[in-house]
TIKOLLO-335716 format. One line per field, with one value per residue: x, y, z of N, C-alpha, C in turn; residue in one letter; residue number from 0. Coordinates in nm, 2 decimals. Each point is the difference from the previous one (the first is absolute). Example, Ala and Ser with C-alpha at 12.3 -4.5 7.8 and 13.67 -1.06 7.14 Angstrom:
% residues 2
n_u = (1.32 / -0.04)
n_v = (-0.57 / 0.11)
n_w = (0.78 / -0.07)
ca_u = (-0.09 / 0.09)
ca_v = (0.12 / 0.11)
ca_w = (0.00 / 0.00)
c_u = (0.09 / -0.08)
c_v = (0.12 / 0.11)
c_w = (0.00 / 0.08)
aa = (A / S)
i = (0 / 1)
END
This chain:
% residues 101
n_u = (-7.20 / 0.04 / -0.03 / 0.07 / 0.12 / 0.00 / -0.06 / 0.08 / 0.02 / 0.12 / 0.13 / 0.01 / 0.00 / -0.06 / -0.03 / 0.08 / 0.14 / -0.01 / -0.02 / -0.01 / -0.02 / -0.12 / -0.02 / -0.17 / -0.05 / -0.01 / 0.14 / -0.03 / 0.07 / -0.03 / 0.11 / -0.07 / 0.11 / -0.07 / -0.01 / -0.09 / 0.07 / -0.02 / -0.10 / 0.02 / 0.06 / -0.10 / -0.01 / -0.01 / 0.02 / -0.05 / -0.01 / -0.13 / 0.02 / -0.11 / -0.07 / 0.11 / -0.05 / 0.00 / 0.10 / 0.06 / 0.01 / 0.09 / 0.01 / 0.13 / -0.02 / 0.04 / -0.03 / -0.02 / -0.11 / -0.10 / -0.09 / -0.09 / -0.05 / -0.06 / 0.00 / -0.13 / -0.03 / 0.07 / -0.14 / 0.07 / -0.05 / -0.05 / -0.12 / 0.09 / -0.11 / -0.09 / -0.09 / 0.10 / -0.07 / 0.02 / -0.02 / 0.01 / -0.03 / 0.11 / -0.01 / -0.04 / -0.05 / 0.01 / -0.11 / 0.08 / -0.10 / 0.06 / 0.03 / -0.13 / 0.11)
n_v = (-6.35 / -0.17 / -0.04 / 0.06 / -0.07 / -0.15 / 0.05 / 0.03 / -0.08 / -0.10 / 0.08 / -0.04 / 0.14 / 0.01 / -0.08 / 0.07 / -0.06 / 0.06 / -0.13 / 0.07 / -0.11 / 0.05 / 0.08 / 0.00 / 0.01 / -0.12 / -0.12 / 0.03 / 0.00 / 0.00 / 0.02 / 0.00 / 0.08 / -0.05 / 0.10 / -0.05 / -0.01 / -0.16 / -0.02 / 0.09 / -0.08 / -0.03 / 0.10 / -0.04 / 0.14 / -0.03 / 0.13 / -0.04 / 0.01 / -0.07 / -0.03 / 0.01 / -0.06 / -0.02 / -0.02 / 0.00 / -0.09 / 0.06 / -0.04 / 0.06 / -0.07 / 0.04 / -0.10 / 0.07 / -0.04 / -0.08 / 0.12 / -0.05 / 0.10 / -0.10 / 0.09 / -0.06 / 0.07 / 0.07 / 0.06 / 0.10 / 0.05 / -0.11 / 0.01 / -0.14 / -0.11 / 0.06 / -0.05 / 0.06 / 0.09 / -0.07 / 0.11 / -0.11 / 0.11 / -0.06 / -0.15 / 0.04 / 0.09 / 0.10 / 0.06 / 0.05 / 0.05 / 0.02 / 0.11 / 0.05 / -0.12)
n_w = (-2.45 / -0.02 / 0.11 / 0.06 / -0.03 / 0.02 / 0.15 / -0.05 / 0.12 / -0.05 / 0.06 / -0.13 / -0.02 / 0.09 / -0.03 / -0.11 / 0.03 / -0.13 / -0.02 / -0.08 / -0.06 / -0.05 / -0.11 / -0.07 / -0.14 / 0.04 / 0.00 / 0.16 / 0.06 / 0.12 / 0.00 / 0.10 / 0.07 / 0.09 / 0.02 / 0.06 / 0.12 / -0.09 / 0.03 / -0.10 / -0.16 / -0.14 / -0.06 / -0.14 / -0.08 / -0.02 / -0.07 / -0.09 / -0.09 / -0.09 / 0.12 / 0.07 / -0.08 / 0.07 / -0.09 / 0.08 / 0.11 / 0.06 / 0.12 / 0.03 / 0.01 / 0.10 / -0.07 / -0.08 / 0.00 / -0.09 / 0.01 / -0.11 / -0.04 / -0.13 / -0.07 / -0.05 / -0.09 / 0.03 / 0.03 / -0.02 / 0.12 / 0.06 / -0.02 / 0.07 / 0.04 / 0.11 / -0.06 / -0.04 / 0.07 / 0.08 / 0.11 / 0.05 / 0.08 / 0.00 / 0.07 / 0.15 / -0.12 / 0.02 / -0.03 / -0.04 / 0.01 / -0.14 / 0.02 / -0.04 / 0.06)
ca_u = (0.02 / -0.02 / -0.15 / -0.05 / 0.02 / -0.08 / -0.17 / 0.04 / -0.03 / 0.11 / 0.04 / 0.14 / 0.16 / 0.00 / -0.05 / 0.07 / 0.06 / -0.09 / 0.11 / 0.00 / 0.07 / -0.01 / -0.02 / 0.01 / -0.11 / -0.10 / 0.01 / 0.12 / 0.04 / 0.05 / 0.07 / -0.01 / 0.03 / -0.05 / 0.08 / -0.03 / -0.06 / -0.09 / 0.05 / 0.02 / 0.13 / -0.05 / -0.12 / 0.01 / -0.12 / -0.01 / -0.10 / -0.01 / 0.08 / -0.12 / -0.10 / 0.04 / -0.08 / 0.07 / -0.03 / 0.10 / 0.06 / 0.12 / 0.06 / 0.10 / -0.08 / 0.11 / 0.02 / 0.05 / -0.15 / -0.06 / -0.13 / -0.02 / -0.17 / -0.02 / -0.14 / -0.03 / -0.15 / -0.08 / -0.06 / 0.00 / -0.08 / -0.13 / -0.11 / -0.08 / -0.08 / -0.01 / 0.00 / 0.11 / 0.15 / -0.09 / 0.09 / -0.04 / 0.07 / 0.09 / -0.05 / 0.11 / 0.11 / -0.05 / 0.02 / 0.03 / -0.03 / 0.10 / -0.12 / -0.01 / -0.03)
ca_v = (0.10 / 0.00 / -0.02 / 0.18 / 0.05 / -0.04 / 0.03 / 0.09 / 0.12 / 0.07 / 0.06 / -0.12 / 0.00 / 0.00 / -0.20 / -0.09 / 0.03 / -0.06 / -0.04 / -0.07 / -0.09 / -0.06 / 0.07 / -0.04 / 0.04 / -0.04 / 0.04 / 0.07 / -0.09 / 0.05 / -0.10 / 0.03 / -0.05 / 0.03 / 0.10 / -0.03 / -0.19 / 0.00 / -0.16 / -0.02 / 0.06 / 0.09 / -0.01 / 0.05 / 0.06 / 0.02 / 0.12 / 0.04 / 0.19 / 0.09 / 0.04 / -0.07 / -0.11 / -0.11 / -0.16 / -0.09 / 0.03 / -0.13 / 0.00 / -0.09 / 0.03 / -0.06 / -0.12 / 0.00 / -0.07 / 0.12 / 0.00 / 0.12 / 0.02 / 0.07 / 0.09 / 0.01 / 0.03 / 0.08 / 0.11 / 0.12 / 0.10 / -0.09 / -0.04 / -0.11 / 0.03 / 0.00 / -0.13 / -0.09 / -0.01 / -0.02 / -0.06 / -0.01 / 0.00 / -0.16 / -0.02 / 0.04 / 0.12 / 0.16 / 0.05 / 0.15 / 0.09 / 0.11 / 0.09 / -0.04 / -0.12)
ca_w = (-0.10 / -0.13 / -0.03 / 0.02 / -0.14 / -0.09 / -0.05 / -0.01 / 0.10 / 0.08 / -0.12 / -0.03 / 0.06 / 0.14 / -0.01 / -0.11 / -0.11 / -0.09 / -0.16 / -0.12 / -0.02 / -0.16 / -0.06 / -0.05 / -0.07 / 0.04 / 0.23 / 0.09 / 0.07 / 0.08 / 0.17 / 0.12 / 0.12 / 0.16 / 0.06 / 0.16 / -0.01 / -0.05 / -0.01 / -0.11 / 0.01 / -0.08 / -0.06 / -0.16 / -0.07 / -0.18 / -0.03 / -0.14 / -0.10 / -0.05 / 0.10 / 0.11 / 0.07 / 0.11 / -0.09 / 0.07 / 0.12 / 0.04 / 0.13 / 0.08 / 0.16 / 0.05 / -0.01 / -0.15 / -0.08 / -0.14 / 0.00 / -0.10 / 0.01 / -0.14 / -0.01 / -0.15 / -0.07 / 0.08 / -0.02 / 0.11 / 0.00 / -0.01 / 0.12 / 0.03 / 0.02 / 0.14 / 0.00 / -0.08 / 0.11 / 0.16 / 0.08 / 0.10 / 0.11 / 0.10 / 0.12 / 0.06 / -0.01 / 0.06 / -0.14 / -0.01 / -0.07 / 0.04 / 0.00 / -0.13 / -0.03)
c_u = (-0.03 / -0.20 / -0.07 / 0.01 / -0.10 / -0.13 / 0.00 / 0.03 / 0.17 / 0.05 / 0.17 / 0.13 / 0.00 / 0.03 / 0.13 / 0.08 / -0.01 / 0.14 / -0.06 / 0.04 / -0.02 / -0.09 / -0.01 / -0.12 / -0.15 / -0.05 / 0.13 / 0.01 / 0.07 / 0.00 / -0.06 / 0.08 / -0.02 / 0.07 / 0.03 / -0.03 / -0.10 / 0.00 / 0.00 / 0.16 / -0.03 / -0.15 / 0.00 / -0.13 / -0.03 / -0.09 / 0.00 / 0.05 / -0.11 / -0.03 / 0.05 / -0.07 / 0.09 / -0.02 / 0.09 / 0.04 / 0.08 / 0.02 / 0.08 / 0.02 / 0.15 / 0.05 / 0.07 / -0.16 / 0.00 / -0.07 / -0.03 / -0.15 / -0.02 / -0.16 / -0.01 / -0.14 / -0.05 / -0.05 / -0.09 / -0.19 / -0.12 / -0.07 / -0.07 / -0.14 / 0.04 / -0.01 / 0.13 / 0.11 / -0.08 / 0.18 / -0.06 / 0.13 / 0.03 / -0.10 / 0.11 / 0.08 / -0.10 / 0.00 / -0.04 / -0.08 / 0.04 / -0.20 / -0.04 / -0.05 / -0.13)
c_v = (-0.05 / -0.02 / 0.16 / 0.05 / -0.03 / 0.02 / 0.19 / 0.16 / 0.03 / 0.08 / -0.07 / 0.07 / 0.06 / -0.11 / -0.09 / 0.05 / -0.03 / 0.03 / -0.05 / -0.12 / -0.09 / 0.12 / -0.06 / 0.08 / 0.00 / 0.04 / 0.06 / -0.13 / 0.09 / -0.05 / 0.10 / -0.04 / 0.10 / 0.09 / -0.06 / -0.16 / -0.02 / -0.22 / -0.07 / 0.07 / 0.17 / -0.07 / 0.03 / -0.06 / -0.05 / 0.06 / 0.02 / 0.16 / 0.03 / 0.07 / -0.04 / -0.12 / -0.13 / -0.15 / -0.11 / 0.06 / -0.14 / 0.03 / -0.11 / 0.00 / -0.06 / -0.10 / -0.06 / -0.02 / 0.17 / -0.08 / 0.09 / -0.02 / 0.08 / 0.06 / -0.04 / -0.01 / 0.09 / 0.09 / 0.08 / 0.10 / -0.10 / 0.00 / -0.08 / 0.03 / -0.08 / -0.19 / -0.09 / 0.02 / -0.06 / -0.07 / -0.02 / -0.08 / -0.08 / 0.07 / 0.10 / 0.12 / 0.12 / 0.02 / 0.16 / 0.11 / 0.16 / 0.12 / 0.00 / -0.11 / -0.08)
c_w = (-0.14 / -0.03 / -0.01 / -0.17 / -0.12 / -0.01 / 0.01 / 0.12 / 0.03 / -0.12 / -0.01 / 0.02 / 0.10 / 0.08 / -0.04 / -0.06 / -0.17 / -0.12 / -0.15 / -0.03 / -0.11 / -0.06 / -0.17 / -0.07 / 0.07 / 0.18 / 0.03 / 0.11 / 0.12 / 0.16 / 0.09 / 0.11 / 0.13 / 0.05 / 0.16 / 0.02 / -0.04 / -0.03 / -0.16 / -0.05 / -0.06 / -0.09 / -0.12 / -0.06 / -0.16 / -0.02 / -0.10 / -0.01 / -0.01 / 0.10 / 0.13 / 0.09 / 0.07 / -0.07 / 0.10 / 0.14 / 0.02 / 0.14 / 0.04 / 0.16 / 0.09 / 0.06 / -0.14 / -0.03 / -0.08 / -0.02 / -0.14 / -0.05 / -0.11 / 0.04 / -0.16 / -0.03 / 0.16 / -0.04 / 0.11 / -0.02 / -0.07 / 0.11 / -0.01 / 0.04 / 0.16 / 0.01 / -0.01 / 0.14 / 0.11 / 0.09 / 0.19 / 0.12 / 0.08 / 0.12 / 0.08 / -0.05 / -0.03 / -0.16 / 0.03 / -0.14 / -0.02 / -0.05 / -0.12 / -0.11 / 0.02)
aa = (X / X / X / X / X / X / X / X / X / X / X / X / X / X / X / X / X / X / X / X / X / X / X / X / X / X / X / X / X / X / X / X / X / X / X / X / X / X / X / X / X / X / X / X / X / X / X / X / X / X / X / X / X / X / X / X / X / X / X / X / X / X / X / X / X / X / X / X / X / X / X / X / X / X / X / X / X / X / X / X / X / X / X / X / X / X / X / X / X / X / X / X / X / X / X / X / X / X / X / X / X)
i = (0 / 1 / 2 / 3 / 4 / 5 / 6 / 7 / 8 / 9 / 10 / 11 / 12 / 13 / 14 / 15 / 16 / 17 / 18 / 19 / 20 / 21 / 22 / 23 / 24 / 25 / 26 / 27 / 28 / 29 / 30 / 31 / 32 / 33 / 34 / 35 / 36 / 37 / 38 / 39 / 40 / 41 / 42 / 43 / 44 / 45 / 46 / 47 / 48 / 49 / 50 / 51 / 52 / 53 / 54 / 55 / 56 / 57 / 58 / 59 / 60 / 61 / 62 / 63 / 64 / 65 / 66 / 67 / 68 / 69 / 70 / 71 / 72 / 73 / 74 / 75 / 76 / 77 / 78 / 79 / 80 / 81 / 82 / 83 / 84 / 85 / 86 / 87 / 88 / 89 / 90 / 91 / 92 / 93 / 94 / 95 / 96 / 97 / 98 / 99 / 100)
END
């Protein structure tokens, strides 16, 4: 669920119980917790105010570890050029072409 969320296909309060927990000018800060087992405790947000852009992720995964993953100088809606990405396929695994592609 939380990976559904973040590349945007799940929907969060379906998914999540969801808490405010810092509110500020700038960012929101908000707890995610798992509606359904899940092998994390929760998941929190830091979302810029301007534009809801995803500046921070923290996961407490059930063991107590935290994990947190800044996003910075990102910039959205660029087209690399074809050359800049090349990915080639591990020995031994099926690569899947969705239609289209």
């Amino acid at each position: 669920a939380a990976l559904q969320f973040m590349l945007g296909e799940g929907q969060i309060l379906e998914s999540f119980d969801v808490h405010a927990t810092g509110c500020e000018a700038a960012r929101v800060t908000l707890r995610l917790l798992p509606k359904h087992e899940a092998t994390y405790e929760w998941l929190e947000l830091e979302v810029e105010a301007e534009d809801g852009a995803i500046a921070v992720t923290r996961v407490q995964d059930i063991l107590g570890n935290l994990t947190e993953v800044r996003f910075e100088n990102v910039r959205t809606n660029q087209a690399p050029p074809a050359s800049r990405v090349r990915f080639e396929t591990p020995e031994g695994v099926k690569e899947l072409r969705l239609p289209g592609s």
